[in-house]
N, C-alpha and C positions, 0 to 999 in steps of 0.2 A: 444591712443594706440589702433589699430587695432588687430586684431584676428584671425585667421583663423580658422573655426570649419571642423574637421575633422569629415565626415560621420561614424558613429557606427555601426559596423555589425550585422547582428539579434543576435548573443551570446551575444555579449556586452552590448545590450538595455536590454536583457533579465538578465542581470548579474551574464552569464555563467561564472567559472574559463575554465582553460584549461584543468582541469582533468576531469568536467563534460563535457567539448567537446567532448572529448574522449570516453567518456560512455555513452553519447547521439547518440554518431556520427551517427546510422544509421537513428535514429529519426531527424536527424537536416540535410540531407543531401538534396541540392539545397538549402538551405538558408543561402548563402555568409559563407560558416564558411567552415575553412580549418582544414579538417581531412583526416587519411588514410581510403581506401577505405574499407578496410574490417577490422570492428570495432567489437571485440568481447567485450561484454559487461559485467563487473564486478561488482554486485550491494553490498551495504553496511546493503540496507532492510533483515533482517534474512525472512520475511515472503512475498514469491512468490506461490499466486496460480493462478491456471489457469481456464478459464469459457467462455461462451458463453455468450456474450451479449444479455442481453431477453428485455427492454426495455432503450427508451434514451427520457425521457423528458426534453427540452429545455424550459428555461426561460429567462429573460432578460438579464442575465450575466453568468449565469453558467449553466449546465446543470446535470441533475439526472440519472446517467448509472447506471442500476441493470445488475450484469451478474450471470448466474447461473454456479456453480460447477460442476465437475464431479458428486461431492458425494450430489447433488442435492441439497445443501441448495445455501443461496442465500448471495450477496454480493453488498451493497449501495456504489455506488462512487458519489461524487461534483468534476465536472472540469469544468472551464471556457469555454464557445462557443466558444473560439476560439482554443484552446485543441480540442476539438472536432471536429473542422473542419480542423483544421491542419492534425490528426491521423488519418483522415477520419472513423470513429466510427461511427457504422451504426448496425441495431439490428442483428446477427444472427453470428454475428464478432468474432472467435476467440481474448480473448485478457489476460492480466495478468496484478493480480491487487497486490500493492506492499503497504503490514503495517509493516512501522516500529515496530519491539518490544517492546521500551518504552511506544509504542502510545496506547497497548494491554493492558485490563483492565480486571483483574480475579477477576471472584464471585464464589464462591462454594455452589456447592448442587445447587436446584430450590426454587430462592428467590421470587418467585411469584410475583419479578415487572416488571414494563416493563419501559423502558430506553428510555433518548432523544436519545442515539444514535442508529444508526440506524441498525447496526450490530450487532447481537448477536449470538458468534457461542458454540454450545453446544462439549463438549467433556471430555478428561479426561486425567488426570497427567500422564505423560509418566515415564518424567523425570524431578526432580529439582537440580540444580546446585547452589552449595553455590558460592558465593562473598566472601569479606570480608565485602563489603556493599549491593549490588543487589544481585540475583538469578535469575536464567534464570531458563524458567520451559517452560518442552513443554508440549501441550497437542493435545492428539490424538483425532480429528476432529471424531466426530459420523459416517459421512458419508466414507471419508479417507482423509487424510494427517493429516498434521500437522502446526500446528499454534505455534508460540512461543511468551514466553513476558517476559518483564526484568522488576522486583517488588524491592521493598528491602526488604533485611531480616529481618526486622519487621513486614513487609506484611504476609508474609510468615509466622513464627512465630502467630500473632495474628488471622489468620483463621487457625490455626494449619494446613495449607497445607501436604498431603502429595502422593507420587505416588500412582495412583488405583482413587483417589478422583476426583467427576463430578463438573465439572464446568464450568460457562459459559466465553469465551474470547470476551472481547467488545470492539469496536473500531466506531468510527464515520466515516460519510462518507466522512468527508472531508479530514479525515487520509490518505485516501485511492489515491494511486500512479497508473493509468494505464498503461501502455505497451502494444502496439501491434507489432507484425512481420514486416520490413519496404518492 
């Protein structure tokens, strides 16, 4: 029984659906993938901020982009070398880096340790939002904005969480989503 193998387009191989077509489209655009041309883009990450690329260290399969914030602290990303040269990511580079909520890890007060991951942002309870099972809780970024994460209400409960209260938001650098302008 013969076969005939049909070529996969970069979405394909990449094991784009159609709807991340869609929300990629500017980032995927000259790479065999049919989209309209002006793709506004609708993210599902609650946490977008925005930074200067300060350094990009390259290693054998991924590379280390720190970009710094407005409000001057700083931010680890891991993406592949090839992300990298795809985005064309280069140091001094407007760009926007995207952490999921769940992937956001809350300590309260200054626990005087220091964490494998690489991100630690300091701030403090804006707002907490009940669940019936999670809570969403923002906190206001020392420098400015705002950082959110999704805990459960036992979380919450057992560091007796509440608005006013300093805390660190922690997330790893491989949590970390970039975006640039295409």
């Amino acid at each position: 029984m013969s076969r005939t193998r049909r070529r996969r387009s970069w979405c394909e191989r990449r094991n784009y659906s159609p709807v991340d077509i869609k929300a990629y489209g500017d980032i995927l655009k000259g790479e065999n993938a049919n989209f309209e041309e002006d793709v506004t883009m609708n993210i599902s990450a609650r946490n977008l901020l925005a930074g200067k690329v300060t350094t990009v260290r390259k290693g054998a399969i991924n590379a280390e982009v720190d970009l710094s914030l407005d409000s001057g602290e700083t931010i680890a990303a891991v993406i592949t070398n090839a992300s990298l040269e795809e985005m064309g990511i280069k140091e001094g580079m407007e760009t926007f880096a995207l952490v999921k909520a769940p992937l956001v890890i809350i300590t309260k007060g200054n626990t005087g340790l220091k964490f494998s991951a690489r991100n630690v942002l300091l701030g403090t309870v804006k707002k907490i939002e009940q669940g019936s099972v999670n809570a969403e809780i923002s906190i206001q970024l020392q420098g400015s904005g705002i950082i959110t994460s999704i805990i459960t209400k036992g979380s919450v409960a057992a560091m007796a969480l509440q608005e006013g209260d300093q805390v660190s938001a922690i997330f790893k650098a491989s949590s970390v989503i970039l975006a640039v302008k295409a």
